[in-house]
Rosetta silent file (secondary structure, phi, psi, omega in degrees, C-alpha in Angstrom):
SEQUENCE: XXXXXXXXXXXXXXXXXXXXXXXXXXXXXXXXXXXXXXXXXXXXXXXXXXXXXXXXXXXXXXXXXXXXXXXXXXXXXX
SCORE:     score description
SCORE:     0.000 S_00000001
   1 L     0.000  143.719 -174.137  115.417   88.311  120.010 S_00000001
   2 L   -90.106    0.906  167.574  114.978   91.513  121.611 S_00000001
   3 E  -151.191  129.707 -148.577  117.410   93.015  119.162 S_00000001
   4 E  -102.521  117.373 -171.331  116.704   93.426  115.715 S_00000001
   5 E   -93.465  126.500  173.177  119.832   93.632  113.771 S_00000001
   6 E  -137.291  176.908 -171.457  119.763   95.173  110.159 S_00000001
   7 L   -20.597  -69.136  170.204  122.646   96.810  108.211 S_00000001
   8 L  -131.532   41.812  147.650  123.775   99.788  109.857 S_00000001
   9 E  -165.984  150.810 -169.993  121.371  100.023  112.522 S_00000001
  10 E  -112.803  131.040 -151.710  120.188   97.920  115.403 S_00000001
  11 E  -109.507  135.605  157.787  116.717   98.110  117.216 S_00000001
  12 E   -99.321  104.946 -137.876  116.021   97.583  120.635 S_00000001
  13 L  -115.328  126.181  165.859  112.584   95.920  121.575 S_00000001
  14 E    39.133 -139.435 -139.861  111.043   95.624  125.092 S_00000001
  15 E  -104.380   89.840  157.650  114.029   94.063  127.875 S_00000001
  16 E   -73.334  109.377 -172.131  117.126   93.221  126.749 S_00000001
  17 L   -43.523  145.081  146.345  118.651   90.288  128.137 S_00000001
  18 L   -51.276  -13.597  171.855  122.022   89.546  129.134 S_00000001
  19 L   -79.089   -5.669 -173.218  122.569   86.784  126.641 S_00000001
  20 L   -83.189  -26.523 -176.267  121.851   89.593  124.151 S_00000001
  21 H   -39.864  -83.546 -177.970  125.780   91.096  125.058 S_00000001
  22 H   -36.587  -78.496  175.775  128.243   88.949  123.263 S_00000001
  23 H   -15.153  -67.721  176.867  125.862   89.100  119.694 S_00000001
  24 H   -36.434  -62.000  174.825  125.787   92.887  120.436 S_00000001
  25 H   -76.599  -45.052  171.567  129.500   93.293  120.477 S_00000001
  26 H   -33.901  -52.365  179.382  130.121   90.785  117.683 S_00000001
  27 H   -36.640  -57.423  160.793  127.644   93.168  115.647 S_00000001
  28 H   -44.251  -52.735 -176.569  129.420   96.287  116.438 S_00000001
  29 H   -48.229  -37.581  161.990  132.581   94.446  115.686 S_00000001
  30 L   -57.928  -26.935 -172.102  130.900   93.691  112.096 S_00000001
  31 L  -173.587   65.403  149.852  130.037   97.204  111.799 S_00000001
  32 L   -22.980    0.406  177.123  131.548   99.653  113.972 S_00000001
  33 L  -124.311    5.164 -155.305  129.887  102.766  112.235 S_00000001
  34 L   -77.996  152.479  161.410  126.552  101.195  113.161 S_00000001
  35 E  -128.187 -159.527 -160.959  123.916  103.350  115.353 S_00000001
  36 E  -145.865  138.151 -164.065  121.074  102.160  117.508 S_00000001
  37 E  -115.604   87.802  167.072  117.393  103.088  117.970 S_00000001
  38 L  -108.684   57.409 -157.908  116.418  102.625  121.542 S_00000001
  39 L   -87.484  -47.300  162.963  113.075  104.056  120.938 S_00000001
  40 L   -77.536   43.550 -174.825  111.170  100.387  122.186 S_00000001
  41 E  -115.614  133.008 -166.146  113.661   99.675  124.984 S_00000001
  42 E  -114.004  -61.164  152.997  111.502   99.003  128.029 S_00000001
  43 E   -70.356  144.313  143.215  114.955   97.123  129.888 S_00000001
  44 E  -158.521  148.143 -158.327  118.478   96.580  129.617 S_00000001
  45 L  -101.250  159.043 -173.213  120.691   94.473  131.158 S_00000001
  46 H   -52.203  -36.031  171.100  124.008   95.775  132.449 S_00000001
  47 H   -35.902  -90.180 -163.479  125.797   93.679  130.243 S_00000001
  48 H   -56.780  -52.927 -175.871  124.755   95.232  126.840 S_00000001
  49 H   -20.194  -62.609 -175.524  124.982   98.519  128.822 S_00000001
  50 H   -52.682  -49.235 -173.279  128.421   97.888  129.109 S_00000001
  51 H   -68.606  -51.068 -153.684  129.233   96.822  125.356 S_00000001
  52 H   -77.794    7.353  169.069  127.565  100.187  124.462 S_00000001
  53 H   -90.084  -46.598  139.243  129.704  102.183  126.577 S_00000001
  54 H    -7.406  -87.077  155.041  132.259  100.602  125.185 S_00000001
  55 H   -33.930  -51.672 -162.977  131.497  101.259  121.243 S_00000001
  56 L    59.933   34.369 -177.588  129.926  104.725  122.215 S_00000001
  57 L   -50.321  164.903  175.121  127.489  104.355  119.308 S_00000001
  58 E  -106.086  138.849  171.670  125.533  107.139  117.917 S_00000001
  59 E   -59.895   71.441  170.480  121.955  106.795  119.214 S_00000001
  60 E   -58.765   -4.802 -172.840  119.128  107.353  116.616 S_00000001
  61 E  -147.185  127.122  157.984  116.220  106.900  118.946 S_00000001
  62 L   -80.432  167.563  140.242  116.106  107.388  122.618 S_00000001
  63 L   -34.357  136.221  172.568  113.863  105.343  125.285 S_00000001
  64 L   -98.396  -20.817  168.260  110.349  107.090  125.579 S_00000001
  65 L   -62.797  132.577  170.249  110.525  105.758  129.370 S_00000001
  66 H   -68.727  -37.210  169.359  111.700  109.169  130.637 S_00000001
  67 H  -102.415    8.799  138.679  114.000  107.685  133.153 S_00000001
  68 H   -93.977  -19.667  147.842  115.259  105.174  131.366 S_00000001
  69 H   -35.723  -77.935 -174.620  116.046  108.086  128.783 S_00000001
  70 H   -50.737  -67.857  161.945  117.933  109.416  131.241 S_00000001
  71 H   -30.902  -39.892 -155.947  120.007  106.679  132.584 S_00000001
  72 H   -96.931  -56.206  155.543  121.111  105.850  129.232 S_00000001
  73 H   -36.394  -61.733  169.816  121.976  109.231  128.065 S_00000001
  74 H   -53.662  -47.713 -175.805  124.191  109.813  131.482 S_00000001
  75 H   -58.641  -31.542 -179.549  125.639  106.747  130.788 S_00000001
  76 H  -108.989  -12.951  178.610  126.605  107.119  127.063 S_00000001
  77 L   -41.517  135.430 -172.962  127.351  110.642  127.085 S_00000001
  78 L   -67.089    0.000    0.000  130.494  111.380  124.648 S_00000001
């Protein structure tokens, strides 16, 4: 899986798939105070985009791709 779930935070590794969405929001649902490290995120599909715009998690790790950094940050901004 391209997302590694542990207590209260979930890692994002090289391209996350749309089949990763639904899981994602169950997760959140489990644990809604949860943040997210998208320090290894090479990809993401609009889908999980979408649950995390949703949630509005807080983000312990950015992308190190600079313009996916970017994208994601315009996108999630509080």
């Amino acid at each position: 899986m391209a997302i590694e779930y542990q207590k209260n935070v979930a890692f994002f590794r090289d391209v996350v798939a749309v089949d990763e969405a639904e899981t994602l929001l169950e997760w959140f649902q489990k644990s809604p105070e949860a943040e997210i490290d998208l320090s290894d995120l090479s990809h993401m599909h609009t889908a999980c985009l979408q649950v995390l715009m949703a949630v509005r998690p807080v983000v312990s790790a950015w992308p190190h791709d600079e313009l996916l950094k970017k994208w994601l940050q315009s996108a999630l901004k509080k």
